[in-house]
C-alpha angles and dihedrals in degrees: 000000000000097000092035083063095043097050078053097048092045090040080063085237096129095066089064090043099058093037080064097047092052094051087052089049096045094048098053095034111020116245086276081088108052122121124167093209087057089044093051090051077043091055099036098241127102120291091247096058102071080057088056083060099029105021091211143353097280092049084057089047095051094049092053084060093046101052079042102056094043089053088051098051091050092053091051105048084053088071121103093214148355093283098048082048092059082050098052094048079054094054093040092058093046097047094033096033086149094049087044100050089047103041094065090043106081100167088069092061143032106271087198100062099114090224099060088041093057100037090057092043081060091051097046088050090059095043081049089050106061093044087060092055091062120094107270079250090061104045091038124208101314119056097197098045087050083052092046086054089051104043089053093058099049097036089041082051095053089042098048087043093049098050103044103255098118090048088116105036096049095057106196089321125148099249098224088055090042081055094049100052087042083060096051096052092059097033114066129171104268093061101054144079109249117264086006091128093234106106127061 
């Protein structure tokens, strides 16, 4: 049993154990409940060993928002335009609700770790990316306002979605074409650019 968790500790597969461990733990009990000492027992090793890896709560913490953020920047540049971007931000919070909760949430982990910074520059760019592609109507005087617009209604839509509160009014409706119609009926024509998927 000894060796069996040292070839695993030395393999580097702990790290992703107890990672694991930590998204189960987030998604059915928020990150308010997180111990290492709790995630070592969960992952069958000593309680010292997830600090070899994390050092602390908070180091756990940030590397759930970095692999999050990098996770998150790879499923948005896949998008073809601003509204399949918002769909893709939809889909990332419902299949990655721990990363999610974690990652907008910076006094839970340290802002400064270079891989989290990176990995959501990465992230921003893509967000940045799809706002430039609209017509100058539909983005208005100010880019990064125009991002910001379009950032709160796909984040506010994950987060209403995540947490219940569009149980009634989605009936029964697959979220990312509920997003979808929620764009068009804010996007028209007029204000995008043409063939930017964006409008209906």
């Amino acid at each position: 049993m000894t060796s069996e968790r040292g070839r695993t500790y030395h393999h580097g597969d702990l790290r992703r154990a107890i990672l694991t461990a930590a998204l189960d733990v987030i998604t059915t009990e928020g990150p308010a409940t997180l111990s290492l000492r709790d995630l070592a027992r969960r992952a069958g090793v000593s309680h010292a060993a997830p600090a070899h890896h994390f050092k602390d709560r908070t180091g756990l913490l940030t590397a759930v928002a970095a692999e999050g953020y990098a996770l998150f920047a790879d499923a948005l540049t896949g998008a073809p335009d601003l509204r399949e971007r918002g769909v893709a931000y939809v889909r990332f919070a419902a299949t990655h609700p721990a990363h999610f909760q974690v990652m907008f949430q910076p006094d839970l982990y340290r802002t400064d770790d270079p891989d989290l910074q990176a990995a959501r520059a990465r992230a921003t760019d893509a967000l940045r990316a799809g706002v430039s592609d609209l017509a100058p109507a539909g983005r208005g005087e100010d880019d990064r306002l125009a991002g910001v617009a379009a950032w709160s209604l796909a984040h506010g839509f994950a987060t209403l979605l995540l947490t219940g509160n569009l149980s009634d009014a989605m009936e029964g409706r697959d979220p990312e074409e509920a997003f979808r119609a929620l764009t068009s009926l804010i996007f028209t024509p007029e204000n995008t650019a043409p063939g930017d998927g964006v409008s209906p």
